[in-house]
C-alpha positions as CSV (number, residue, x, y, z in Angstrom):
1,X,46.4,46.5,-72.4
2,X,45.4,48.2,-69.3
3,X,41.7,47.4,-69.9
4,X,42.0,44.1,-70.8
5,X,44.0,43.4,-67.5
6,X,41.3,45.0,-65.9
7,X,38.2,43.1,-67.6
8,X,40.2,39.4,-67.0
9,X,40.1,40.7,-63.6
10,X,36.6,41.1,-63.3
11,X,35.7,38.1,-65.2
12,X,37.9,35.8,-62.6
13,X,36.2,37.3,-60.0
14,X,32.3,36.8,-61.2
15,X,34.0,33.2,-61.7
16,X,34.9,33.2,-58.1
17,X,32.0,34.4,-57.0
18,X,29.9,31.8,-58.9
19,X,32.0,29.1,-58.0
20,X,31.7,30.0,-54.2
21,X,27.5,30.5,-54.3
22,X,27.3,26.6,-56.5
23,X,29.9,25.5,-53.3
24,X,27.2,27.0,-50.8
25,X,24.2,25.4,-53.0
26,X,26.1,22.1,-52.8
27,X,26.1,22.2,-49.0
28,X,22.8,23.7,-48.4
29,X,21.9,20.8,-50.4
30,X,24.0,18.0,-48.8
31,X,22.1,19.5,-45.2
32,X,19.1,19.6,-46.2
33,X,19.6,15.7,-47.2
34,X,20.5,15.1,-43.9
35,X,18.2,16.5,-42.1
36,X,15.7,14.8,-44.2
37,X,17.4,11.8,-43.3
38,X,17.8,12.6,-39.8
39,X,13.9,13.2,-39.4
40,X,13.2,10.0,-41.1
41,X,15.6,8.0,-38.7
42,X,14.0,10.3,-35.7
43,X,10.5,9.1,-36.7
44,X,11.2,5.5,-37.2
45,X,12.8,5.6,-33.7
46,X,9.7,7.1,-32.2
47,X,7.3,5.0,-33.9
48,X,9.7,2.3,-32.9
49,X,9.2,3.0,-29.2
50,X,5.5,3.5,-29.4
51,X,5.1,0.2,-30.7
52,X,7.2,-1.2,-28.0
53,X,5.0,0.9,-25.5
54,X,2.2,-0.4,-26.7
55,X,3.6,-4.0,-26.4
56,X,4.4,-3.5,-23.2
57,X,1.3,-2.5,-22.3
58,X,-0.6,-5.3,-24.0
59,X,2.2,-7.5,-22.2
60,X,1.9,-6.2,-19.0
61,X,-2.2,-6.1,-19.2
62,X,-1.9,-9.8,-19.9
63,X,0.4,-10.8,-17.1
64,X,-1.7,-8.9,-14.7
65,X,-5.1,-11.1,-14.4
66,X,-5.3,-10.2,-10.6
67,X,-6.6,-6.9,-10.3
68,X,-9.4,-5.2,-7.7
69,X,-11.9,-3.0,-9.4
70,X,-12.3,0.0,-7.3
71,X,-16.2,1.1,-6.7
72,X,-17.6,4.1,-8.2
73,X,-18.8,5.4,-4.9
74,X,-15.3,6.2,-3.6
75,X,-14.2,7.3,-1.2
76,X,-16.5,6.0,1.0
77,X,-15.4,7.8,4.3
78,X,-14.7,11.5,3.7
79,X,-12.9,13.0,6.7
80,X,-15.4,15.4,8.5
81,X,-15.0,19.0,9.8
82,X,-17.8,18.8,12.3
83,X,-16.0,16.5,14.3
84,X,-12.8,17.9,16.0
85,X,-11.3,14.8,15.8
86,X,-11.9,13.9,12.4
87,X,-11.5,17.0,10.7
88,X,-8.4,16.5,8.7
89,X,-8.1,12.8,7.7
90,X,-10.3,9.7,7.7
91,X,-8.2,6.6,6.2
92,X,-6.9,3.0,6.5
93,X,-10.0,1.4,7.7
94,X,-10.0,-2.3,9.2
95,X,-13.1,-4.0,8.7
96,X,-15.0,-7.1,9.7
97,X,-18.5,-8.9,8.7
98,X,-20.8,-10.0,10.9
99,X,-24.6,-10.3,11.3
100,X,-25.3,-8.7,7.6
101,X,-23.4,-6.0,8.2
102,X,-19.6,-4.8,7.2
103,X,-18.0,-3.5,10.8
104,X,-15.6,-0.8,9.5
105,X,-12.8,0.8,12.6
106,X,-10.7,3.3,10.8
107,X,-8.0,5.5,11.5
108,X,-9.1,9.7,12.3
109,X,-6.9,12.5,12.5
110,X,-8.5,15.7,13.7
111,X,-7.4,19.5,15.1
112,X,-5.1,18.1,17.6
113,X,-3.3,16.3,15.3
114,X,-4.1,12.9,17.0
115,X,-4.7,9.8,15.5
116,X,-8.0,8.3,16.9
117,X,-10.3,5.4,15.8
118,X,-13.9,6.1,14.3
119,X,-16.2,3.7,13.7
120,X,-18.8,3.0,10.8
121,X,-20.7,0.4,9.5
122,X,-22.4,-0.9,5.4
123,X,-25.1,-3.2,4.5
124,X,-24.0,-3.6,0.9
125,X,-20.1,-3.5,1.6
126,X,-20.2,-0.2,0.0
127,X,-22.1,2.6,0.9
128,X,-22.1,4.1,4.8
129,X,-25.5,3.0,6.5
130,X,-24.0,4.5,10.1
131,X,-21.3,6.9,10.8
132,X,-20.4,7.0,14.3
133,X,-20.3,10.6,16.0
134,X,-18.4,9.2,18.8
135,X,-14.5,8.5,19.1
136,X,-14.3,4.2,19.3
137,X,-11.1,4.3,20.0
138,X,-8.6,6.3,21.6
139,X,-4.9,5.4,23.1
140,X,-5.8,7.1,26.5
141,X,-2.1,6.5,28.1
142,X,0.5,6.0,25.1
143,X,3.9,5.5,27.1
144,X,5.9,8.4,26.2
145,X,10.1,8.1,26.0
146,X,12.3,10.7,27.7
147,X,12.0,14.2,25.5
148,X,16.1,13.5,25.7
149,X,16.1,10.4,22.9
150,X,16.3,12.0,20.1
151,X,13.2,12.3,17.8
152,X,12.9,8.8,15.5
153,X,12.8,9.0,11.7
154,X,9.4,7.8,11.3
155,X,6.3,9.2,8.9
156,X,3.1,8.6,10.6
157,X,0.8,10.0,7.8
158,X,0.4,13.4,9.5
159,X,-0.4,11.8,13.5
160,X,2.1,13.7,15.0
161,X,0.4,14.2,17.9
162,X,1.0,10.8,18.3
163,X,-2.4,8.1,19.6
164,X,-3.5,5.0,17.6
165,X,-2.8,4.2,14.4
166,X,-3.8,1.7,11.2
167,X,-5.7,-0.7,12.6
168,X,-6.2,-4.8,12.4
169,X,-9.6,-6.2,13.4
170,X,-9.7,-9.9,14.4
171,X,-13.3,-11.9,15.1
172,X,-12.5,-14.5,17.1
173,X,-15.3,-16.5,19.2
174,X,-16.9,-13.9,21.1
175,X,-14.6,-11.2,21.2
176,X,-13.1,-9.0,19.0
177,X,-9.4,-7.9,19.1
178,X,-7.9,-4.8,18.0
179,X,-3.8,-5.2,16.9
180,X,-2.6,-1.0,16.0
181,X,0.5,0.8,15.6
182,X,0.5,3.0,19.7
183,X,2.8,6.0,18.6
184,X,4.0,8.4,21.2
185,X,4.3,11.9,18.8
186,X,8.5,11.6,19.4
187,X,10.8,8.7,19.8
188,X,8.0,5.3,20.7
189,X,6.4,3.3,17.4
190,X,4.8,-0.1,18.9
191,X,2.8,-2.3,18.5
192,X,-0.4,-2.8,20.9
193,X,-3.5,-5.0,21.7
194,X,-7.2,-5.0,23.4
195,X,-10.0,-6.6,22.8
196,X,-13.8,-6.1,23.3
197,X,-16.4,-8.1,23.8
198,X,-18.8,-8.9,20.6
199,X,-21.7,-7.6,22.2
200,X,-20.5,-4.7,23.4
201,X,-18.8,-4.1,20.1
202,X,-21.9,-4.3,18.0
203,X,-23.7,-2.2,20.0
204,X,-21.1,0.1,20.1
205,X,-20.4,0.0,23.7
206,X,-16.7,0.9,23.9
207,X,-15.3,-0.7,26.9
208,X,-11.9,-2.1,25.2
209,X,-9.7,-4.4,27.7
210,X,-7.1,-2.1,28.6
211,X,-4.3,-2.3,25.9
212,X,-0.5,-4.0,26.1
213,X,2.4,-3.4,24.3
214,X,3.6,-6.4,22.3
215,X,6.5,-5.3,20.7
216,X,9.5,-4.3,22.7
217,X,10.6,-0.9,23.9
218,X,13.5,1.1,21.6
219,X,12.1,-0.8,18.6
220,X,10.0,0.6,15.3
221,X,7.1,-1.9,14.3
222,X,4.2,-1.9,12.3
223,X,1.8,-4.1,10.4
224,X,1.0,-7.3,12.4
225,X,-2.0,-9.1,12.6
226,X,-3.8,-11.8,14.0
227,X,-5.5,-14.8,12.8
228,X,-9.3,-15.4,13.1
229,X,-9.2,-18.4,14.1
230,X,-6.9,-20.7,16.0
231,X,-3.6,-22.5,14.5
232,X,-3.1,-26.7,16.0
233,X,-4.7,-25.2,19.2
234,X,-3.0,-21.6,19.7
235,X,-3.5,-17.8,19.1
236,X,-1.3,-17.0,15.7
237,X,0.2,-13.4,15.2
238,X,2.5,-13.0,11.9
239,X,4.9,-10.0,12.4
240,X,6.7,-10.3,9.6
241,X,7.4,-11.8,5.9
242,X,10.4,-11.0,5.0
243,X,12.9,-12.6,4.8
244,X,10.5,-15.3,6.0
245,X,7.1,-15.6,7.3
246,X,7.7,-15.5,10.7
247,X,4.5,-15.8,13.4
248,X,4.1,-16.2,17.5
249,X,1.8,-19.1,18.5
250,X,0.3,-18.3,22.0
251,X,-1.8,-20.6,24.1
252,X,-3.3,-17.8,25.8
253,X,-3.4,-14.1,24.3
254,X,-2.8,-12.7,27.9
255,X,0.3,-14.1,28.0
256,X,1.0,-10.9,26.1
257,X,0.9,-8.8,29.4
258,X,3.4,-5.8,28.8
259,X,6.1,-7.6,29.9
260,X,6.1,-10.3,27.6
261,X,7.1,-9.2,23.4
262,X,7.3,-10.3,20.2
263,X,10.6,-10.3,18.7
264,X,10.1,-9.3,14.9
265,X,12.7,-7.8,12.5
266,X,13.5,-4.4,12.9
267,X,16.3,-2.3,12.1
268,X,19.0,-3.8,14.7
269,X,18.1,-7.1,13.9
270,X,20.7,-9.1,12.0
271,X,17.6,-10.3,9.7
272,X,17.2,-7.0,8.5
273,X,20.2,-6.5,5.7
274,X,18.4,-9.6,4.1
275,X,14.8,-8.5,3.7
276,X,12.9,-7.3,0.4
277,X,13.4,-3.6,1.6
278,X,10.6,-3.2,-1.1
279,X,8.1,-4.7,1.0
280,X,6.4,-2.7,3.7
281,X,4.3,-5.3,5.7
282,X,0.7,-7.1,6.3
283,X,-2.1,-5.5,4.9
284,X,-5.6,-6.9,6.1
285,X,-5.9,-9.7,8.8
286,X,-5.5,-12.9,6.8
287,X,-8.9,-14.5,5.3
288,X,-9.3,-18.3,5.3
289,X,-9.7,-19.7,2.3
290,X,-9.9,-23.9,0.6
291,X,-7.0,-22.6,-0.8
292,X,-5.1,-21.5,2.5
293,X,-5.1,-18.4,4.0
294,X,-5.1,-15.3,1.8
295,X,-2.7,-12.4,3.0
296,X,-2.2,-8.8,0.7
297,X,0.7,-6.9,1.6
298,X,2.4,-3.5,1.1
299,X,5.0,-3.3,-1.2
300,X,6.6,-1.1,-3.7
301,X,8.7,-1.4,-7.2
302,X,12.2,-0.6,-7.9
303,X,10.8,1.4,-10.6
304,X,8.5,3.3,-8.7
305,X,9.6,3.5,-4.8
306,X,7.5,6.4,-4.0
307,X,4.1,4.2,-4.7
308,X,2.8,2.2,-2.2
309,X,1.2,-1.1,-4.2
310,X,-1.0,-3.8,-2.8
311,X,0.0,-6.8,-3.5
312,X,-1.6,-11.0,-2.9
313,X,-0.4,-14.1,-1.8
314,X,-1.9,-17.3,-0.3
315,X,-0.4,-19.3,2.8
316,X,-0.2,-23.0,3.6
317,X,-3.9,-23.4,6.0
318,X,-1.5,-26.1,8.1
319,X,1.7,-24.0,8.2
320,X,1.4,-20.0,7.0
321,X,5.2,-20.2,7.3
322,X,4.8,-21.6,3.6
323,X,4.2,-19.5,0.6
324,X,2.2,-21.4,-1.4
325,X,1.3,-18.8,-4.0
326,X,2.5,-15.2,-4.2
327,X,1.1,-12.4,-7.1
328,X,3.8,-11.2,-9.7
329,X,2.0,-8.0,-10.1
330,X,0.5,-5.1,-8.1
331,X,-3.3,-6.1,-7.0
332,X,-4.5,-2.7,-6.6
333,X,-1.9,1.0,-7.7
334,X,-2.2,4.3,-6.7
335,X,-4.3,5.2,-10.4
336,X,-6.6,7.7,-9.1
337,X,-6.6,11.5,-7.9
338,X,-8.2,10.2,-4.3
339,X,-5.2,7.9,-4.7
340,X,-2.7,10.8,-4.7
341,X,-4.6,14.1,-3.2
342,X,-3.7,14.1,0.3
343,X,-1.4,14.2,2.9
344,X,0.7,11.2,1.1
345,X,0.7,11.0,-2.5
346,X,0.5,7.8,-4.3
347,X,-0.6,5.3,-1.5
348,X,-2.8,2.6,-1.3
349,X,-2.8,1.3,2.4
350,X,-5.1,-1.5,3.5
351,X,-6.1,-2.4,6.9
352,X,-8.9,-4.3,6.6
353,X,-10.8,-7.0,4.2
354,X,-13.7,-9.1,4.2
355,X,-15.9,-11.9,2.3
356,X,-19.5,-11.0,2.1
357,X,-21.6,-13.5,-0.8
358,X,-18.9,-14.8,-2.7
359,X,-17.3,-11.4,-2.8
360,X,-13.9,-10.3,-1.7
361,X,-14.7,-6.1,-0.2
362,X,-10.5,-4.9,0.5
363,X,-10.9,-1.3,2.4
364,X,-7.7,0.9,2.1
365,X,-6.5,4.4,2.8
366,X,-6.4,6.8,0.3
367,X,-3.0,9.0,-0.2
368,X,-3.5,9.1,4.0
369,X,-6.9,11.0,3.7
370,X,-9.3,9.0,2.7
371,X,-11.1,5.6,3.2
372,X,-11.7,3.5,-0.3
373,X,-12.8,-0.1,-1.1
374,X,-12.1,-2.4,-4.1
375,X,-13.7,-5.8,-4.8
376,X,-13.6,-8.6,-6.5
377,X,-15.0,-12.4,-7.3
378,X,-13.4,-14.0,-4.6
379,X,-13.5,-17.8,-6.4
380,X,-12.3,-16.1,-10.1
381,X,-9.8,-13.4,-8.1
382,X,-8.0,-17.0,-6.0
383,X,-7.7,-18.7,-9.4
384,X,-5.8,-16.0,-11.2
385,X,-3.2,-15.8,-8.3
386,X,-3.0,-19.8,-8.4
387,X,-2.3,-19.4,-12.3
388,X,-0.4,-16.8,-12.5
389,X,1.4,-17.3,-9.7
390,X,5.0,-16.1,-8.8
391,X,5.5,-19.0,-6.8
392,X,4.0,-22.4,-6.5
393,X,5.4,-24.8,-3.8
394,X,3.7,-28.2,-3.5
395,X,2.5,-29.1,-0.1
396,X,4.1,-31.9,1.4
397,X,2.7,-35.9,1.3
């Protein structure tokens, strides 16, 4: 009896056993299913999500006709270690054509940690016929604030020793005017102005007018420019567009006499809560067009705030208050590594723009190093912004 007690016993537990390795089988099995399942899903959402990339991409290529096509050659102004003043950085040039040639002013920063103005000049728009050894420009008495206001938050692209920064160029009659941004290296960002005869100017003769302050004092400005040519009679300088468009109309430019500002938007202004805080300012000084007057602009995306974008829109030719036409999309992005190696990642800053043969030439600064241009057909580039346009007023009867 004993040993059949004993062999039940047994038998029960191989029985046990078995039943608890076919359990195990049954749930290896059941998992394995589901991971099967699992991957499946996992692929069909990835191959899901490529396909929407992709559409995206084929969407976002088709709603952005307006583009720039940088040149091969870039960049076209490297900064230069022989010269002291230009050893470090040689970026956001201004430009302007005349007699043949492509007049470029850009902004230097050398040992001293000064921003200066260089001078250069193109046949073809493109490559560097004459490089100035010579400073063209330099703030020789920036107006300093007491060491006791306390330092502004303010990036100036590595200037810190303060001088002359991102210039405008301006043609107009015989003389050429120079808007740029007169920082003092501590607690002083404004706006200033000279001028130069054209002469003297081509020929590289540097006697600038002594310059002014236009903006007023305890104030941060930037980005303003004038127009080339006069608007019903008077001197035109737009200082801001946005919230709105907003420009000075002077009958005589030396009304601007260091006593006499520009009131823009700035931080204490009560326009400022309602601005696109997106948009950074004026790039080039505006081009006249049968369109009305073509302005790009610095702004960035709410998916990408760390990328300065350049951006298009045209003005009325009567009343540049009106936005007539204004680009959905980015004109010209940070893409490429002269675009992103430098003292700035990710910028693309322009001061400066001309029309030479039918051909828009746009000069920017490159990630706050180096100096770049893009072009494009000027008639094809005007009617992709007309039809693709953000916004499209019609001008009054």
């Amino acid at each position: 009896m004993a040993a059949l007690k004993k062999k039940k016993k047994i038998l029960k537990k191989k029985v046990a056993v078995k039943k608890k390795i076919a359990v195990k089988k049954k749930v290896r099995a059941v998992v394995k299913r589901k991971a099967v399942i699992k991957k499946k899903v996992v692929k069909k959402v990835i191959s899901k999500k490529l396909k929407v990339k992709r559409k995206i991409k084929v969407v976002l290529k088709k709603k952005s006709p307006i583009h720039l096509k940088r040149v091969v050659h870039n960049p076209i102004i490297n900064p230069d270690g022989q010269k002291y003043w230009e050893s470090k950085a040689a970026f956001n040039p201004a430009a302007l054509y005349y007699d043949g040639k492509v007049h470029i002013i850009y902004r230097a920063i050398g040992d001293t940690d000064m921003s200066v103005l260089g001078y250069a000049n193109s046949t073809d728009g493109i490559h560097v016929d004459e490089h100035s050894k010579e400073l063209a420009f330099y703030q020789k008495s920036v107006q300093p604030v007491s060491r006791m206001t306390p330092n502004i938050s303010y990036c100036s692209g590595g200037g810190w020793g303060g001088g002359s920064e991102d210039p405008r160029l301006t043609l107009l009659g015989d003389k050429v005017y120079l808007i740029y941004t007169a920082f003092d290296g501590w607690g002083s960002v404004r706006m200033a102005l000279t001028s130069i005869s054209l002469d003297d100017f081509i020929k590289r003769r540097w006697d600038w007018k002594k310059p002014v302050l236009i903006s007023p004092p305890g104030q941060i400005h930037k980005n303003w420019v004038l127009f080339p040519e006069k608007i019903k009679g008077k001197y035109a300088i737009l200082h801001s567009i946005s919230p709105n468009i907003m420009l000075d109309y002077f009958d005589d430019l030396d009304e601007l006499n260091g006593e006499n500002f520009i009131y823009s938007v700035h931080q204490g202004s009560p326009l400022w809560a309602t601005r696109d805080r997106f948009i950074r300012g004026v790039g080039p000084t505006p081009i006249k067009t049968k369109y009305g007057w073509l302005v790009l602009y610095h702004k960035m995306e709410k998916h990408e705030t760390h990328r300065y974008k350049l951006w298009a829109m045209l003005l009325d030719s009567k009343d540049p208050t009106k936005i007539l036409y204004n680009s959905k999309t980015p004109i010209l992005e940070p893409d490429l590594w002269y675009e992103n190696e430098g003292y700035k990642s990710g910028v693309v800053y322009s001061c400066g723009a001309v029309v030479k043969d039918g051909k828009l030439f746009v000069y920017y600064g490159g990630a706050d190093k180096v100096s770049c241009v893009a072009t494009a057909d000027l008639e094809k580039f005007l009617k992709e912004l007309i039809s693709s346009s953000a916004t499209k007023l019609k001008r009054k009867k």
